[in-house]
Structure formats: C-alpha cells, structure tokens
N, C-alpha and C positions, 0 to 999 in steps of 0.2 A: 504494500500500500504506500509503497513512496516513491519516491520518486525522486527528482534528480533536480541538476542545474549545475553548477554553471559559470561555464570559462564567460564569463563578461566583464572580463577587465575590460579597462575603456585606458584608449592611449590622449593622453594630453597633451597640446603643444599651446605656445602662448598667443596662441588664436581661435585654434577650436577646440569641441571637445569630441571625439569619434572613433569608431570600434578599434581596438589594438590590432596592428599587422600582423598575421601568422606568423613573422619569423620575431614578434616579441614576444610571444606567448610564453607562459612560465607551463614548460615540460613537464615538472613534475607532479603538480596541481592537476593536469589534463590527464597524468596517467593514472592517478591516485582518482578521480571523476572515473576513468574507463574500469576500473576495478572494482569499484563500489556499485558502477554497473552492470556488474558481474552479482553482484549479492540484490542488488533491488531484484536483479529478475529469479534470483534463487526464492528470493523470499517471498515474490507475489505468484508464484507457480500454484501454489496451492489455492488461492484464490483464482486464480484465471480458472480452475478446473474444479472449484466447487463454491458454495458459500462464501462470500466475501466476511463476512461479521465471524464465519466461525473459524476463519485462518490463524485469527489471531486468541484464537483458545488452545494454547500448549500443543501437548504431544499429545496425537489423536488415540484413544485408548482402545478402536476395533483394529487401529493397524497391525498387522505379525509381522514376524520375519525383517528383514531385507526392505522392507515398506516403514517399519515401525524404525529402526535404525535410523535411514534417513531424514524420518521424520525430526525425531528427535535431535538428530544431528543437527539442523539445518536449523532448528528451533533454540537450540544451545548456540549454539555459533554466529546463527545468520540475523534470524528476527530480529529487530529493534538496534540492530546494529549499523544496517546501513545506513537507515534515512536520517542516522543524526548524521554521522558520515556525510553525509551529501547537506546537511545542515550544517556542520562546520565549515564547509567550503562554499556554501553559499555564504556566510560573514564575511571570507576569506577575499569574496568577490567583492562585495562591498567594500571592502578597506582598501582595498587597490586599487578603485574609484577614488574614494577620498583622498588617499594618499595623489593620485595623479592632478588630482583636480587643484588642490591646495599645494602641488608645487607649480600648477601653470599661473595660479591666482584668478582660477575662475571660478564663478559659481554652479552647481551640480543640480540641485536640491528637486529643480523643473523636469529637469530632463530623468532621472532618479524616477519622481512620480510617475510619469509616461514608460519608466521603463515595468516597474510593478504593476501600472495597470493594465499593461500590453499581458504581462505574464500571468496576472490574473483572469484576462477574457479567454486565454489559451486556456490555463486550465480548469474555468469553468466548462468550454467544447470539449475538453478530454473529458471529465467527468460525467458530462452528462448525455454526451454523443460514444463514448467509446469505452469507460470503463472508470465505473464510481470511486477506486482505489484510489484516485488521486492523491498528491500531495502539493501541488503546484498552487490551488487556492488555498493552502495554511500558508506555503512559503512568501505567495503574495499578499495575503492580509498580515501577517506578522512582517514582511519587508519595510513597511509605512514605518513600524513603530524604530527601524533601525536610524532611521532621521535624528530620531533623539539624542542619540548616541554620540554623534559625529565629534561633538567635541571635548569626550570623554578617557580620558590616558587610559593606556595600553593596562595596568597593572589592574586599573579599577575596572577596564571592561571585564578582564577575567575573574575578577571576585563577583561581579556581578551575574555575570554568565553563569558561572558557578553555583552563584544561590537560588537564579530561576531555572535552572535543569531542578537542583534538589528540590522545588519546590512540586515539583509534580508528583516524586515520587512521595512526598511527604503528605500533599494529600490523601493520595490515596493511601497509605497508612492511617492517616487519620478516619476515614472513611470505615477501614477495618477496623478501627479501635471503636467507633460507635456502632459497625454489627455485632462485637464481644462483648458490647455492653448488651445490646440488646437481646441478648443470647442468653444474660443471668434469669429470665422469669419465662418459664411457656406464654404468659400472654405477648410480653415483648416481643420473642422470640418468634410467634405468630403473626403479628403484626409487622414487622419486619419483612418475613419471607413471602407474606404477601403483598407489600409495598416492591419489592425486588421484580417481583413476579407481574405485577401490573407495572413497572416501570420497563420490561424487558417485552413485554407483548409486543410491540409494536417489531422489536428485531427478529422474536422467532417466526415472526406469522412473514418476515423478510423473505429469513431463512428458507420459508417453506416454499414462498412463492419464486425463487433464485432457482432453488434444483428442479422447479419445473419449467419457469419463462424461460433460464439461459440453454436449457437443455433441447429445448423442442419449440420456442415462441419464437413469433416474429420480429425483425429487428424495433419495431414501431412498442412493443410492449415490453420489450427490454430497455427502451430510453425512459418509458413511463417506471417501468422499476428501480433504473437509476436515480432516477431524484427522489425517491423516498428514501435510497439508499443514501444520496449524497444529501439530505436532511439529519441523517443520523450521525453520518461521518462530519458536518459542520460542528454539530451538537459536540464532538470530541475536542474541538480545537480547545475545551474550556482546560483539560485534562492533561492534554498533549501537546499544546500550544507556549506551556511555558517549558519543553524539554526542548524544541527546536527553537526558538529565542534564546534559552540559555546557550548553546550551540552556535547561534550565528553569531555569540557576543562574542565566544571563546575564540570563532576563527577569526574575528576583526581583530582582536587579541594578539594571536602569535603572528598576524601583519604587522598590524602598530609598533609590535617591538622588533619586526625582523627574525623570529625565531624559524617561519616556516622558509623564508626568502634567505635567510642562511643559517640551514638548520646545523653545521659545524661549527657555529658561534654559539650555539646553546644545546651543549651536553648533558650538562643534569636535567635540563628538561626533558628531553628526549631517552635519557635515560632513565627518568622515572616512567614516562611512558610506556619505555617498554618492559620494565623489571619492577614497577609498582601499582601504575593503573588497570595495566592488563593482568598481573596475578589477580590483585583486592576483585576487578571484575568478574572473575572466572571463581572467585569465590563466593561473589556476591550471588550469581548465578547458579553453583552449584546449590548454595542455600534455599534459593528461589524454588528449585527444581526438585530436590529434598522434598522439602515443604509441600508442595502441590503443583508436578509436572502438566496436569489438565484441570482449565479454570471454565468451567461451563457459563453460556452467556446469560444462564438463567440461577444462578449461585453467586450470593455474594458472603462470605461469612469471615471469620477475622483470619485464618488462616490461609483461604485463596486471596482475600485482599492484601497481608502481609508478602504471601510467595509473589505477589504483580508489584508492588512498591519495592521489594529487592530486585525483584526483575529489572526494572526499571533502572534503576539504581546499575544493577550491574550492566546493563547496556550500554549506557553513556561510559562507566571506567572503562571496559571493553571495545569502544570504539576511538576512546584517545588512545589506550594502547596499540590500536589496530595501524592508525594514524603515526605512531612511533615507529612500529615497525616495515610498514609498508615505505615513510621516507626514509629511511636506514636500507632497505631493498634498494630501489630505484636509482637511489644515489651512489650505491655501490656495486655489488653482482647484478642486481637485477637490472642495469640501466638499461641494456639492450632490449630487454622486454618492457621496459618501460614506454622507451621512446616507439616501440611495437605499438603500445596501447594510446599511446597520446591522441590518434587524430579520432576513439572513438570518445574520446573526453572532450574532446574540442567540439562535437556532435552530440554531449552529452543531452542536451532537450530534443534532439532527434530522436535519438535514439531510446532513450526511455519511452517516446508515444509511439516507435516506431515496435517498441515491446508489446503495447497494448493491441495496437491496431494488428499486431501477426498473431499475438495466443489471442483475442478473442474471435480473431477469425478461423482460427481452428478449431477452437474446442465450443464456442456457442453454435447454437442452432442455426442462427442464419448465414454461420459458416461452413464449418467443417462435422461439427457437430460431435466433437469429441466430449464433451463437459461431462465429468466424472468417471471417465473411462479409461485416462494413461496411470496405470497406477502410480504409488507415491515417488518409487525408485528412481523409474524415468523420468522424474521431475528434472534432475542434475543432468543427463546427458542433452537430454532438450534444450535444458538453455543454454550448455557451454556449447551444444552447436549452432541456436541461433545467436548466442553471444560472437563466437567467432566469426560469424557470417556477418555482423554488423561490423567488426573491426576491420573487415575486410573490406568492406565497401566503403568505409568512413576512409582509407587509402586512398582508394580509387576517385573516389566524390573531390577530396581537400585535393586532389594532386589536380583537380581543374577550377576549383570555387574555392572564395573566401571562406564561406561557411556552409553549415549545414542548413537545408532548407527550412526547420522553424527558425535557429540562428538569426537567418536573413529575413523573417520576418517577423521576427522579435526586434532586431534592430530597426531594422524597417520603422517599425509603427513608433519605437521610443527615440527616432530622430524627423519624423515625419515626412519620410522621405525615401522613396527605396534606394538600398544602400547596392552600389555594383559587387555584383558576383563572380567576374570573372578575375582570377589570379593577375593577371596583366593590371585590371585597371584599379585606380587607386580610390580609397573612401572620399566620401559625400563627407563635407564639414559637415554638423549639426547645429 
C-alpha cells in the first residue's frame, strides 16, 4: 500500500528554478528509490491478489508450507518497511529543493505548492481509477505541512521527526491500554467488542465485496468499490500520517546536515544504523510477532494493539537500518549494481503506477483475472521479474528522455508548462 517518489530534486541557477539534468542527479538516492521499489511491490503483492484491508493483518494463519514461510517472511522483513523508506526520501527530496533554492536566492514556496498539488491529483486517479493502495495522496497532503519546516536546523528536524514517527506508535499503544482497561469487567468488556465490531463493519462487508467485485466485476464496479475503499484508507492518515511526517523530517535531516550527500563524513551515524537501529528493530519486531503474528481487522484487545505499536515501532528502527546498510552497499561493493538500478529510481512514480496498472490487470477480473489464485510463494518470483522488467526499460526509456512519463508530467503541471523530453534539448525555465 505505498508507494513511492521521488528523484525531484530541482536544479537552481541564479535565474530560474527547473528540473535537475540527468547527469546531476545524486546516484545513490535513485538506486536506494529503485530498491525500495523492489519491497513496495513485495509488499503490495498480497493485496493486488486478495483483500486490500486484510494485507495488512500479519501472517495469514490458513497459509502451510512454503506459502506460510513466505508469508511471514515478507511480513517480518518487508511490510511497513518500505513506505517509510520511500518517506524518508521523499524529505530527502525536499531539502535539496530548499537547499538549491536558498543558494540561488530565490523563492520556492509557489512552485513547491503546484508541485504537491500536481502529485496529489495523480494520486487521487491512481486511487481511484487503478488501485485504492495508494500512498501518493498521504504523501501529498502531509507534503503542504513540510513548508513549515523550511527554516528549521538540521538537528531539531531530527528530534522532531523522531517524536512524530513515535507518536503513532504511541497511540496506538494507548488505544490498547484503554481495550485492557476495558477488558477488567464482562460489561466493559462487552461493550467494547461490540463498539470494535460496529466500528469494523463497514471494512469487513469491504472485504467481502473485494473477493467478489475484483474477482469476476466489471471494471465500472471496481472504481465504485475503490472509493469506499479509498474513504477508509483516508480515514488512516489520522494513524499513519504522523509515521510518514516523522520520516520526511528525518530525510530533510541527514540533507541539512550533509550526512546522506557524504555519508563518509558521518560514521557513527551510519554506524549506528546499521549495528543499533536495525538490531533494536529486528527486536522490536520479533517482540511484535511473539506477541501476536495475526491481528484480525475485527479484534482489537491490549495485546494485538500492543504487538501493532511495536510493530510499528520496529518498522521505522528497521528501515533506518535498512537505509545504513543499503548506503554502505552502493557506495562500496555494490556500486555496480547500484548505478544498474538508478535509472528505475529516477522513474520511481513511473514505475510504482506502472506496478499497479500491470498486477491489477492480471489478477482483476477485467483483466487477466487471476485474483486469489497465484499462490503466496509466487508472490516473490513475480515481482522480481516484473521488477527486472521495469529496470530494464527505465534503461532503454532515460537513454532517449529526460524523464519518465509521469516525471514529465509531474513536472509539466508544477512548472506550467510542458517540460522537453528529448535528451538533446534543454529544460523550460519555470
């Protein structure tokens, strides 16, 4: 359910302000975008191919074997991992706007809102024309509130960053702390589970109508089921909207201070990344998982509320770790495969719709019509080959265009102007 973004640094000179040239592009950002592209599509597999609401309830408990493995694999590892991932480099994008902008000495602020609103109408049509998972309307309604930010030091974005990530999982902790209260008295207790139960109706009667619409409906009855669904997924931003905020503060963060732009000047950081945030994560997680591996979307009690707030918890330490390690790769052994993956980073909003638009055309009904039938296993082979199959053509495509085709009309719309395409010619001031 998330989803991506995005190489939009913007190059500044002391006249205008407009898309950065290919050959300024920071490498490593675009390959670390292409890899995290690699786990969005791991981790919305399950949803392209059943229930979108019940993807994100743990490890599925009819799965055996070789099914149930993966499952759990991908749920340990993958889930909630990416999309802060591509949340910290969306901050990441932002700061190197600002930083460009405030060495040319010009102002941003106009062009900024046209670029959020442009990426907000995109991902209201992906949500509601192609597939409810969205993430692109949270990252465009929380993009606005990054305005505030702008004149905020590097040290205090990351405290900050830091306390709105914890503050998601903190409520929901608190959330479980008032079902264990309510759990002291059967009347309590009662009244609770059926508060839970009427408040969840609305998702399972989703649920029910998802494994039939996606499966065998028309495409016309799959959009009307999309926007109940994309009502319910707004309804989460209250929830989930301070873990991606906290996230885009932390990548303006290791901008502002130069950590990520020269991650050899900052060792301890990087090395707690990857020898402190990623163990504390992978603990935090096992504890999570401990506790209660499947959280049903009709249960809420203090101990699956507890197992989802360490979840939570262990996702974000799990995904700076991931972030330690993957620039430690790229920058060392793995460059070659890095600079492999950069041009499908540089197409990263391509290519994440370009995810949507290919598994719901094979697995819904008014495509291919696979929905609930590729078992769990071949979830991974599927996408690392249509994963490869985009990094291939993201090749092909940049060795003739400036950008990817939403790229260019993402740009497009946030300079009001369409921007040229062809490698030879040079950008449109803004």
């Amino acid at each position: 359910m998330a989803p991506p973004i995005h190489g939009t640094e913007l190059e500044v000179t002391a006249a205008n302000l407009a898309p950065i040239a290919p050959n300024e592009r920071i490498t490593l950002l675009d390959a670390i975008r292409a890899f995290a592209l690699l786990g969005i599509l791991l981790m919305n597999m399950e949803a392209f191919n059943g229930p979108l609401f019940l993807s994100a309830s743990g490890l599925d408990p009819a799965l055996t074997g070789v099914d149930r493995l993966v499952d759990g694999l991908i749920y340990f590892f993958v889930q909630g991992k990416f999309f802060t991932l591509f949340s910290l480099l969306f901050g990441m994008g932002f700061a190197v706007i600002v930083q460009r902008a405030e060495a040319a000495g010009r102002p941003f602020a106009l062009l900024y809102l046209r670029r959020s609103v442009a990426l907000l109408v995109i991902g209201l049509a992906h949500a509601l024309l192609v597939w409810s998972g969205d993430v692109l309307v949270t990252y465009a309604l929380l993009s606005f509130l990054l305005l505030a930010f702008q004149p905020v030091p590097a040290r205090w974005l990351a405290w900050l960053g830091g306390a709105a990530y914890l503050a998601a999982p903190a409520m929901m902790f608190g959330i479980a702390l008032i079902a264990g209260l309510m759990s002291l008295s059967p009347e309590s207790a009662a009244s609770w589970d059926q508060a839970i139960a009427k408040g969840t109706g609305d998702v399972r009667a989703i649920v029910d109508d998802a494994s039939r619409i996606y499966a065998a409906g028309s495409y016309a009855e799959a959009v009307q089921l999309r926007v109940r669904e994309f009502g319910i997924m707004v309804n989460n931003i209250f929830l989930f909207g301070p873990m991606v905020l906290g996230m885009f503060l932390l990548g303006a963060a290791m901008v502002r201070s130069g950590a990520i732009l020269q991650p050899a000047s900052r060792p301890r950081l990087f090395g707690f990344l990857r020898w402190g945030a990623l163990p504390l994560g992978l603990l935090a997680m096992g504890g999570s998982f401990a506790m209660e591996s499947h959280t049903p979307i009709d249960r809420l009690d203090f101990r699956s509320g507890s197992a989802q707030a360490l979840g939570m918890l262990g996702s974000g330490l799990m995904c700076l770790g991931y972030l330690g390690w993957l620039v430690a790769f790229f920058k060392g052994p793995g460059a070659r495969l890095g600079a492999w993956l950069a041009p499908a980073g540089r197409m990263a909003l391509t290519n994440y719709l370009m995810q949507s638009v290919v598994c719901t055309l094979v697995f819904y009904g008014y495509g291919l019509g696979w929905y609930g039938q590729l078992p769990r296993a071949w979830h991974v082979p599927f996408a690392l080959v249509l994963f490869v199959l985009q990094v291939l053509l993201a090749h092909v495509w940049l060795a003739r265009f400036r950008f990817g085709p939403m790229e260019w009309l993402w740009r497009s719309a946030t300079y009001l102007r369409p921007q040229p395409m062809r490698l030879r010619a040079q950008p449109v001031a803004g």
